[in-house]
N, C-alpha and C positions, 0 to 999 in steps of 0.2 A: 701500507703505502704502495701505490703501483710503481712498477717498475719506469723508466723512462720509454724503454722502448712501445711499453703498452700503451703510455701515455703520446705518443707520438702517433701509433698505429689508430689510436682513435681519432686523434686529431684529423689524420688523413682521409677517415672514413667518413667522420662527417662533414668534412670538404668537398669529398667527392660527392654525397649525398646532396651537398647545397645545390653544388653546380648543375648535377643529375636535374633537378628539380629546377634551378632556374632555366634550362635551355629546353624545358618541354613548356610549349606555348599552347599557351587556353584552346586556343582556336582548335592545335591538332591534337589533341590531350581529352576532347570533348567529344572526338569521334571513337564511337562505340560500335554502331550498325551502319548497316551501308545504305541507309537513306542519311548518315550523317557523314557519308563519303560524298556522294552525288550532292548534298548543298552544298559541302565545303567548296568543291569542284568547282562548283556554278560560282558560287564566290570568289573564288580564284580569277576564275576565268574573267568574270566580269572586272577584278580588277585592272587585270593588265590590257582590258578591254580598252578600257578611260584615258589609259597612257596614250593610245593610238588613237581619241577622238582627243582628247582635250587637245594632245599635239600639232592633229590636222590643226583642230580649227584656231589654235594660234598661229600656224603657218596663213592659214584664211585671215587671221584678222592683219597679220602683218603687211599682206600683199596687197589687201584693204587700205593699209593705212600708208605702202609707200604709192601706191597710185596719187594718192591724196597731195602727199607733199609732195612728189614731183610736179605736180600741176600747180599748189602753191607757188611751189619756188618760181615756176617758170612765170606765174602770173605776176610775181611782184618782183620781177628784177630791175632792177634799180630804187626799190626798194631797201631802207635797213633790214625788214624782218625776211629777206632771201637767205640772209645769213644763217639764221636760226631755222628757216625750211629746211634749206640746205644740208645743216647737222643733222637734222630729228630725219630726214631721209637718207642719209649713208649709213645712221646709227640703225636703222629700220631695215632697210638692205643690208646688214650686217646678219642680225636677227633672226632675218629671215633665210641668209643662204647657211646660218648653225643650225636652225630648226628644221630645215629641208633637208642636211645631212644629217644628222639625227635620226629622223625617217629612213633617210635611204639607207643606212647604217644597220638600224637597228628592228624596224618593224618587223622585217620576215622571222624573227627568232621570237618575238611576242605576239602575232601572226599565229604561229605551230603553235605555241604553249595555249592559245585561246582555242583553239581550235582541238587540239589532242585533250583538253581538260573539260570542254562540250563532249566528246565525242566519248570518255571512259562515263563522264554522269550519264549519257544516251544507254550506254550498252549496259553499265548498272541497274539504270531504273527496267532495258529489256529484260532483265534477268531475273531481279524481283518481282515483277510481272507477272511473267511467264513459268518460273521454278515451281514446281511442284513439292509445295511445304509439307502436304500430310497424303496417305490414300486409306479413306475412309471403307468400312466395311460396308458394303452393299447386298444384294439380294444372292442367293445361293439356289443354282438348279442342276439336278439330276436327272441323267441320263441312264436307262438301262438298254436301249436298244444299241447294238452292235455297235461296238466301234474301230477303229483300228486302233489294232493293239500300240500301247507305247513301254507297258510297263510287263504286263503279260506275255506267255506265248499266243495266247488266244484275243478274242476280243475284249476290250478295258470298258469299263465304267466310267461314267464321267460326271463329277460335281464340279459344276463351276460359279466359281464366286466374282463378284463384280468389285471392284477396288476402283469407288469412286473419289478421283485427284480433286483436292482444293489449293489453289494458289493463293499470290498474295495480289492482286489485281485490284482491289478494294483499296489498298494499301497506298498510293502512289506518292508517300511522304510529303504532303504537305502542310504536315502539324511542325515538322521540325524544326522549320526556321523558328518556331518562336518558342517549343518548350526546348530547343538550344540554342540559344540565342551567341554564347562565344564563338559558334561557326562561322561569326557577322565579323570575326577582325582577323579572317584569313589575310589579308590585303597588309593589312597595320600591322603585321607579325611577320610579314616574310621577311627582311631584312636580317631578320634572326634565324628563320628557318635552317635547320639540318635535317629533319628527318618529316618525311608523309607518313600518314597512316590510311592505309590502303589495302581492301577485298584481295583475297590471294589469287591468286590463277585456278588454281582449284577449283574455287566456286562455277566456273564456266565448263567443265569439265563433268556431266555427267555420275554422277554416283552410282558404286552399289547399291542396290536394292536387296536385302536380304527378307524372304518370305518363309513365314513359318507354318508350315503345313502337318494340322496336326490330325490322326490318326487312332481309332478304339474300336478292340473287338475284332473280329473277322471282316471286314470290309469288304472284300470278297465277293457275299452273300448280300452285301448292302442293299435293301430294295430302297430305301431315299424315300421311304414314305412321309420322312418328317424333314423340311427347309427351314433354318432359320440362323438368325445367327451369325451368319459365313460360313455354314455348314450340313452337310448332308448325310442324316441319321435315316435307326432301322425304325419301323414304324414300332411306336407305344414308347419310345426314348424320347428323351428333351436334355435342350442344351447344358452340358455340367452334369448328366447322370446317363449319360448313354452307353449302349452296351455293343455296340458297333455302330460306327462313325467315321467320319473323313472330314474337313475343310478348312477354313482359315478362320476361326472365333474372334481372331487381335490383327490387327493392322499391324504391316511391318512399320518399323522406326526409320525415317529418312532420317540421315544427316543434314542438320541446319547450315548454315553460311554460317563460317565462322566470323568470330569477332576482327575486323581490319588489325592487323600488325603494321608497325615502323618500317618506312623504305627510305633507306639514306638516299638524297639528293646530291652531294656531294663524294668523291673517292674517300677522302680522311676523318667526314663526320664534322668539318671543320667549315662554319660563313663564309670564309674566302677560299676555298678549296677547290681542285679540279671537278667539273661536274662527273658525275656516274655516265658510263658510256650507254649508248641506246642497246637497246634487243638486237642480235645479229639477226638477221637473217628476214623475210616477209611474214606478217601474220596478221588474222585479224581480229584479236582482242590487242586495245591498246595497254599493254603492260603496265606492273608499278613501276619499272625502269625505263620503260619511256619517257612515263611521266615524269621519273624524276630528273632524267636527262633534260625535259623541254622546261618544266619548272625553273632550275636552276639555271638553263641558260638568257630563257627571258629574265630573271631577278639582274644580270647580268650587264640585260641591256638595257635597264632603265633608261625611258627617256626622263627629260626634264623638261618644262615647258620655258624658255627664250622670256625675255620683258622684252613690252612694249615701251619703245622709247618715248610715244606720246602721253604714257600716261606717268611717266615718270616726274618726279617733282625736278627744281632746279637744281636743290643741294646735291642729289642724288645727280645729276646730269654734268656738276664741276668737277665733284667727285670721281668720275668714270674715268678711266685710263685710257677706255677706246674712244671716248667724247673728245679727251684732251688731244690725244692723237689726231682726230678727225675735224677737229678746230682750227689747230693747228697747219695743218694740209689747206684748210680753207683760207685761210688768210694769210698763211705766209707761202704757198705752194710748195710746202717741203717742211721734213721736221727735223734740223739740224739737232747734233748733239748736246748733250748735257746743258739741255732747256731744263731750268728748275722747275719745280713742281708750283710755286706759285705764279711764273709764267704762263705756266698747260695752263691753268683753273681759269687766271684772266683771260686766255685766250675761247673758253666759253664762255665767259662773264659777255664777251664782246657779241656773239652772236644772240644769245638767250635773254639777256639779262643776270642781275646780280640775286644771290641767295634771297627767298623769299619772294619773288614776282611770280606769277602763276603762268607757267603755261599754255595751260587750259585756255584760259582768258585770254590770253596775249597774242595765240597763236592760230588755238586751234577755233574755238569757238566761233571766229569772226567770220573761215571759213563757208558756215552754213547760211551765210549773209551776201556772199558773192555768188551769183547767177551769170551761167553761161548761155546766152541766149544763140539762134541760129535758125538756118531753115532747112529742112530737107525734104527734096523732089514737092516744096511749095506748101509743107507743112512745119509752122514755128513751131520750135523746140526749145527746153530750158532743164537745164542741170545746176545743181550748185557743188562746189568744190569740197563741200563735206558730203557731200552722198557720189559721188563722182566713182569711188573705189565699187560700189557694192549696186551702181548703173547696171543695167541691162546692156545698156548703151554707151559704154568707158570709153570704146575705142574712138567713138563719135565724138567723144568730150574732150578727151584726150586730142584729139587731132581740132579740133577749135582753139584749148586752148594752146599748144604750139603754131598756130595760124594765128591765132591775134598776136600773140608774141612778135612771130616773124614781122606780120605787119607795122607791127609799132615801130621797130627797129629799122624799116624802111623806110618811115615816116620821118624818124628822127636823121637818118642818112639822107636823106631829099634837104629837110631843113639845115642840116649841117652844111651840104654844099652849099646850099643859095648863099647862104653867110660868108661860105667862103669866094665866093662867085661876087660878091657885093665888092668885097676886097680889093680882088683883081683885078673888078669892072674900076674902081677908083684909080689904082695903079696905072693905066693903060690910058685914064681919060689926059685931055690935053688941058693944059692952065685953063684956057677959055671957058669950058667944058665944065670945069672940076665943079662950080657950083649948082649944087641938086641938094636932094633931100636925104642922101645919104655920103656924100663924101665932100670935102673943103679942100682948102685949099693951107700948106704949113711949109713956108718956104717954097723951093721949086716942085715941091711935089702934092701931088693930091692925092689924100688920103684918106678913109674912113672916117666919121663924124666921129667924136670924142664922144657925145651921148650914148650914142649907137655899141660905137665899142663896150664903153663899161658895163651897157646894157645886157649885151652878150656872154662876156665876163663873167658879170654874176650870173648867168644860169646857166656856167659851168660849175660853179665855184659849190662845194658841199655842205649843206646847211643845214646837215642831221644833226651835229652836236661831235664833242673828243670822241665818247662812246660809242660810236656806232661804225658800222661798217657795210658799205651801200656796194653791190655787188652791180655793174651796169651793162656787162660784157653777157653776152646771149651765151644758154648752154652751147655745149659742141654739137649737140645735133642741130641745134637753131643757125651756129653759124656755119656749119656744111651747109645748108637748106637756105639761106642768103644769096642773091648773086653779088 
């Protein structure tokens, strides 16, 4: 029977064996050679690529989409759906200034990691390239006329052999994406990542060449009647029976590129750990510990891409805390304390609609159906409020529609004085006088026709329904731009 302690000691061992084994991920587990360095790389690379396009262009679609509603809103004020413009563009302008710091936050550190992880697959693939894998045996010729001496007091002999290099140029790894295909979830693994496996320094470092020069008989007297081989014999010899000789018969043995070793990414080997510090000092191979310092700091800065509030359903819109915050703001101008929670929700119910009405339909859709028309320097022009964001021409569109705006609202101030101008004209006139087509006469005074009045009346009076909520007051920049 084992003892306990044995029985715990194994315990331990194959714990640690599990663990061993769960934290080495496919991806970097699969790299062997270093054309399975330079794809992972590129894979890498191009991950953290996607974070900084997908980001822009939600930051693009958002700015997109608050041009939109700001022209909405402004176009339907006095309108009930102002209200629900309104939201879906502060929620959008919300969006968009997280996704913008985001960016400025974070990109230049995913920025380097895309760029130092391009830049080691570059210097990799030059290396493979260009390294000289083998130096084949070539032609051998002998010299008897005089030479200066190098090995003698007198003058030396000379066989020389030719050592013709083959590289790997042929080679330029582009079988490996697919007979290894787990290099493909470099991206979907790093979250896990602790350790790279990554070409040593070494490898850019020149080797020994060790050459073997071999040596039979008196060589001396060598007259090099016979070449062959990688070497230079006496005549009536051949190669493997000669009775004085000199040359290189066997290629020397180059040192291959060794197999990539583990570079921790992290100081403790631990996912949430301090990153590995960079190389001190300038140099131009980008190191494993560069790498693993930019690796681990972009993993660091993930972005995330922001929701578009346009495309969000309703549930999901009563739901939001910064919805109900920014509803609230909207119709009450302020968000007093310890507002319950089915208060916020109602208070989007009021702009949007109740759970289950669509959006899309309600809001946005109808957009693509109102046309900005105009003219400029005598050529008619036309925009609609759903392509308005992604115009050539925004700014033109934009400035229509706060100019029909304004004018409306000077429209509706023209009519509102006359009305009240009617009023006054009545007040002022004399008994005699008072009977006309808009004021009588009710005791000693003459005053506005009762028709007239109620008439007026009711189109003030608000005829949207309990639910709704009609916004009539011009933005702040319409009423500065009012006289």
């Amino acid at each position: 029977m084992l003892s306990s302690r044995l029985v715990v000691a194994f315990v331990i061992a194959i714990t640690a064996a599990l663990r061993t084994n769960a934290d080495q991920k496919e991806s970097t587990t699969a790299i062997s050679t270093l054309c399975d360095e330079i794809v992972y790389n590129q894979n890498l690379a191009a991950y953290f690529g996607s974070q900084l396009t997908e980001a822009r262009g939600r930051l693009s679609e958002l700015n997109v989409d608050l041009i939109m509603l700001i022209s909405a809103y402004t176009r339907n004020l006095g309108s009930p759906k102002a209200g629900g413009y309104g939201l879906l563009a502060a929620l959008t302008a919300d969006a968009s200034s997280k996704q913008r710091e985001q960016l400025t936050t974070k990109a230049a550190d995913l920025e380097h990691a895309v760029n130092l992880l391009k830049e080691r697959a570059a210097q990799l693939r030059a290396l493979k390239e260009t390294r000289v894998k083998a130096l084949n045996i070539g032609a051998a010729a002998f010299s008897g006329a005089p030479q200066e001496h190098k090995i003698s007091s007198a003058a030396d002999k000379t066989c020389t052999v030719t050592l013709n290099p083959s590289t790997d140029a042929d080679d330029k790894c582009e079988k490996t994406p697919t007979t290894n295909a787990k290099l493909s979830k470099a991206g979907d693994e790093i979250s896990q990542l602790i350790k790279l496996k990554t070409t040593s320094e070494a490898a850019f470092t020149p080797a020994a060449i060790a050459v073997p020069v071999y040596a039979a008989g008196t060589i001396g007297t060598l007259n090099g009647a016979v070449t062959t081989g990688g070497a230079c014999m006496h005549s009536g010899d051949s190669l493997g029976s000669a009775s004085h000789g000199v040359g290189i018969p066997t290629p020397p043995v180059l040192e291959a590129i060794k197999a990539p070793t583990e570079t921790s990414i992290t100081q403790d080997d631990q996912v949430t750990g301090k990153c590995v510090e960079k190389t001190e000092g300038s140099h131009l191979i980008v190191t494993p510990q560069d790498l693993g310092h930019a690796v681990c700091t972009a993993r660091k800065a993930k972005i995330t891409q922001e929701r578009r509030p346009t495309q969000l359903s309703t549930e999901e819109l009563i739901n939001d805390g910064t919805a109900q915050t920014y509803a609230q703001l909207i119709i009450k101008l302020g968000v007093k304390a310890g507002v319950d929670e089915n208060s916020r929700k109602a208070a989007v119910r009021t702009l949007i609609g109740k759970e289950g009405s669509n959006i899309q339909t309600a809001l946005i859709q109808p957009l693509s159906q109102i046309n900005l028309k105009y003219e400029m320097s005598g050529a008619k022009k036309e925009l609609t409020l759903a392509s308005l964001g992604t115009a050539a021409d925004v700014g033109e569109g934009l400035a229509i529609t706060f100019g029909q705006q304004i004018d409306k609202q000077k429209s509706t101030k023209i009519q509102t004085g006359a009305k009240n101008n009617d009023k006054k004209q009545c007040v002022k006139m004399e008994k005699n006088d008072c009977d006309s087509e808009k004021c009588e006469l009710k005791g000693d005074k003459c005053v506005e026709k009762e028709g007239l009045k109620a008439e007026n009346d009711s189109k003030a009076t608000n005829t949207t329904g309990s639910n709704s909520f009609v916004i009539k007051k011009a933005p702040l920049l319409l009423a500065v731009l009012l006289p």
